[in-house]
C-alpha positions as CSV (number, residue, x, y, z in Angstrom):
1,X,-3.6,-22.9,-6.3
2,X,-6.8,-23.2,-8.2
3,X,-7.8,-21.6,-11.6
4,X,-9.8,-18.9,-9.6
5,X,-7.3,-18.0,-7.1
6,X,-4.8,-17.5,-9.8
7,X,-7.5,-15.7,-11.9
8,X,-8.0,-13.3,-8.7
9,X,-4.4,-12.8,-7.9
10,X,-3.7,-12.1,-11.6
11,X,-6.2,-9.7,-11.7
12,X,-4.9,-7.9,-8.2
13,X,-1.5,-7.4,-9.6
14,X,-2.7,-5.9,-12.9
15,X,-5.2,-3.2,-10.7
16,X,-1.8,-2.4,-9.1
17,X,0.4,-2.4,-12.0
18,X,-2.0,0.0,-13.0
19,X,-2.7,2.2,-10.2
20,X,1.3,2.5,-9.6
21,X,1.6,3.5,-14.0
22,X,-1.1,5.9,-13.4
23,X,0.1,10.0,-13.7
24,X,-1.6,12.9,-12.5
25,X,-3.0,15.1,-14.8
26,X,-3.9,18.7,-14.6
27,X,-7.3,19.4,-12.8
28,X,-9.8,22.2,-14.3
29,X,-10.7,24.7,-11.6
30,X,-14.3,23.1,-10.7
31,X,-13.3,19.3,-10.1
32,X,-11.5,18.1,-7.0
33,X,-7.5,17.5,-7.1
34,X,-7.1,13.7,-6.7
35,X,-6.2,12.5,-3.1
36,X,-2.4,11.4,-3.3
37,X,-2.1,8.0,-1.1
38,X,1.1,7.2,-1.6
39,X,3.1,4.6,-2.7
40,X,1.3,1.2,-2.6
41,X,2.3,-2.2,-1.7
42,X,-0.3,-5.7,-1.9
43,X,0.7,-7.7,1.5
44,X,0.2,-11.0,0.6
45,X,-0.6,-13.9,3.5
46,X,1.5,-16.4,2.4
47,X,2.2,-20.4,3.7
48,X,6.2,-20.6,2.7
49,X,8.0,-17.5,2.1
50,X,10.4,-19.4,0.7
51,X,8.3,-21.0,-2.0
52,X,6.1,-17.7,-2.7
53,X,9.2,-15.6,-3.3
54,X,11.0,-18.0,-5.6
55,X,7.4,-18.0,-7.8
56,X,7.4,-14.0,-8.0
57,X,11.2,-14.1,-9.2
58,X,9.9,-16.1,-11.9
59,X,7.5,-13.0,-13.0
60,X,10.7,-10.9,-12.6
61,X,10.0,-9.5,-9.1
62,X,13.2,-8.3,-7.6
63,X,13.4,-8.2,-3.6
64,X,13.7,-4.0,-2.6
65,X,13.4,-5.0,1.6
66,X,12.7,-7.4,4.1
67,X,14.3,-10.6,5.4
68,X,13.7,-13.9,4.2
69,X,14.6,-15.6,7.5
70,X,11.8,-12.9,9.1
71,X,9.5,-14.0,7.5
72,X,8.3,-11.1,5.2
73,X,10.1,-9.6,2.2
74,X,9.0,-6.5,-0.4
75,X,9.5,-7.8,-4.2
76,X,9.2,-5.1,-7.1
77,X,8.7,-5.1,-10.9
78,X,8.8,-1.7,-12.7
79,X,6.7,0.3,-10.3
80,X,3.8,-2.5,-8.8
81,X,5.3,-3.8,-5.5
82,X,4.1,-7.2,-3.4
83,X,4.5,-8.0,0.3
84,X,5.2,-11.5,1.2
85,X,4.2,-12.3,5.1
86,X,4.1,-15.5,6.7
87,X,2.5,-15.9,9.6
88,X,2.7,-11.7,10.5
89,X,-0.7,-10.8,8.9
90,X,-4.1,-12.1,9.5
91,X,-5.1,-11.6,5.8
92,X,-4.3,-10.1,2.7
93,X,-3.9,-6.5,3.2
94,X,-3.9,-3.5,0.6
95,X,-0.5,-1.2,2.5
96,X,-0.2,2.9,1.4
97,X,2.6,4.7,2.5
98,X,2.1,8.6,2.2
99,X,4.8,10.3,1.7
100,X,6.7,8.1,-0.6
101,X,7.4,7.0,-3.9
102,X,7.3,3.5,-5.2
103,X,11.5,3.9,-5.0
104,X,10.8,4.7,-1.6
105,X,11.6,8.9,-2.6
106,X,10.8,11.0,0.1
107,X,8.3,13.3,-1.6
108,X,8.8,17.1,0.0
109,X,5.1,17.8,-0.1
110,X,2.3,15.4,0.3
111,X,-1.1,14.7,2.3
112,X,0.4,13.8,5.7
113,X,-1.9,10.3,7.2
114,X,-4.0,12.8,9.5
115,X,-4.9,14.6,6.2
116,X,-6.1,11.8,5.0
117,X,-7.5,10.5,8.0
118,X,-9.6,13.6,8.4
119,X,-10.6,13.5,5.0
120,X,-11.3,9.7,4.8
121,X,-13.8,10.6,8.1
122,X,-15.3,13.6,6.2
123,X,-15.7,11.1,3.6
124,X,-18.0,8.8,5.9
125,X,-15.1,5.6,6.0
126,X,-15.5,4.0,9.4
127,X,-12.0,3.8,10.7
128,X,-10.6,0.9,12.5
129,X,-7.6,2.5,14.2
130,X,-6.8,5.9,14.5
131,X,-3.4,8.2,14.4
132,X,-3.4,11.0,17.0
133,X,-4.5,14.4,15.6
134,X,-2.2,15.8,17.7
135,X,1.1,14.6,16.6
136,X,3.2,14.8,13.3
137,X,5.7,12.2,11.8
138,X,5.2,8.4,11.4
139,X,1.6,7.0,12.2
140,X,-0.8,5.3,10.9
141,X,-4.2,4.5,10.3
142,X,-6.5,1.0,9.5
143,X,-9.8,0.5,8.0
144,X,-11.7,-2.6,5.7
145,X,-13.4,-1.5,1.7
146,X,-16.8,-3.1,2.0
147,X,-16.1,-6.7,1.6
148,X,-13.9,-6.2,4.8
149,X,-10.8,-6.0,3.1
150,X,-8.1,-4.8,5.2
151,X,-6.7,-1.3,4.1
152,X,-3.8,0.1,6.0
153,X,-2.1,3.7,5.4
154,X,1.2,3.5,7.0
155,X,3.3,6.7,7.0
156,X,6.7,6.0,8.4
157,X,8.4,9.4,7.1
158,X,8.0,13.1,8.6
159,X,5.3,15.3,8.2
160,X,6.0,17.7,5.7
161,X,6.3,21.5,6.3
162,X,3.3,23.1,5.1
């Protein structure tokens, strides 16, 4: 790994250590209430599994899910989460999972993926794959920030009762 990569991957942990520390705060009456995403998870392409997970132990991440011998695992520290995928993903990918928590909470109330969908089309964001308008519970949706990286919302909880 070369000084930039590690430069670039440092900085992509630190954007999500501090997206997942983030809080809401109250909202005055005239700006808009913050879109809730959900919790978030940076899905790393990597060559060994193996490797890659024994050198994000050594920063303290602690695996939450997965399977080593699958191929893919989910490692944590405090609340910014990491993916490792061999061989499962094309690229790096940027993972949301309305609905939850980083503890993987069910929240009770939350903006359910067509919500968001709707809103992300309102919006003017150019969806790559779509969930059905029509149905409730797990789906999910795909689409690429500018630079074309990949951005998936992945909902695999109910729909809550509004």
């Amino acid at each position: 790994m070369n000084a930039l990569t590690s430069i670039t991957l440092a900085s992509a942990l630190t954007l999500a250590a501090i997206a997942g520390a983030a809080t809401t705060q109250s909202t005055p009456a005239k700006e808009k209430k913050t879109m809730e995403l959900g919790s978030f998870t940076l899905c790393l392409l990597v060559k060994d599994i193996k490797a890659s997970k024994e050198f994000y132990e050594k920063l303290d991440f602690k695996q939450v899910s997965g399977k080593l011998e699958q191929k893919w695992v989910v490692l944590k520290n405090g609340n910014t989460k990491i993916g490792l995928f061999q061989g499962l993903i094309d690229s790096n990918l940027m993972t949301f999972n309305p609905g939850q928590t980083s503890d993987k909470e069910t929240l009770k109330d939350f903006a359910d993926v067509r919500e968001l969908q709707s809103m992300f089309k309102e919006r003017g964001i150019k969806l790559k794959t779509e969930a059905d308008a029509k149905t409730t519970g797990p789906a999910s949706i795909t689409f690429a920030d500018p630079d074309g990286n990949a951005i998936l919302f992945d909902q695999y909880v109910e729909s809550p009762k509004h």
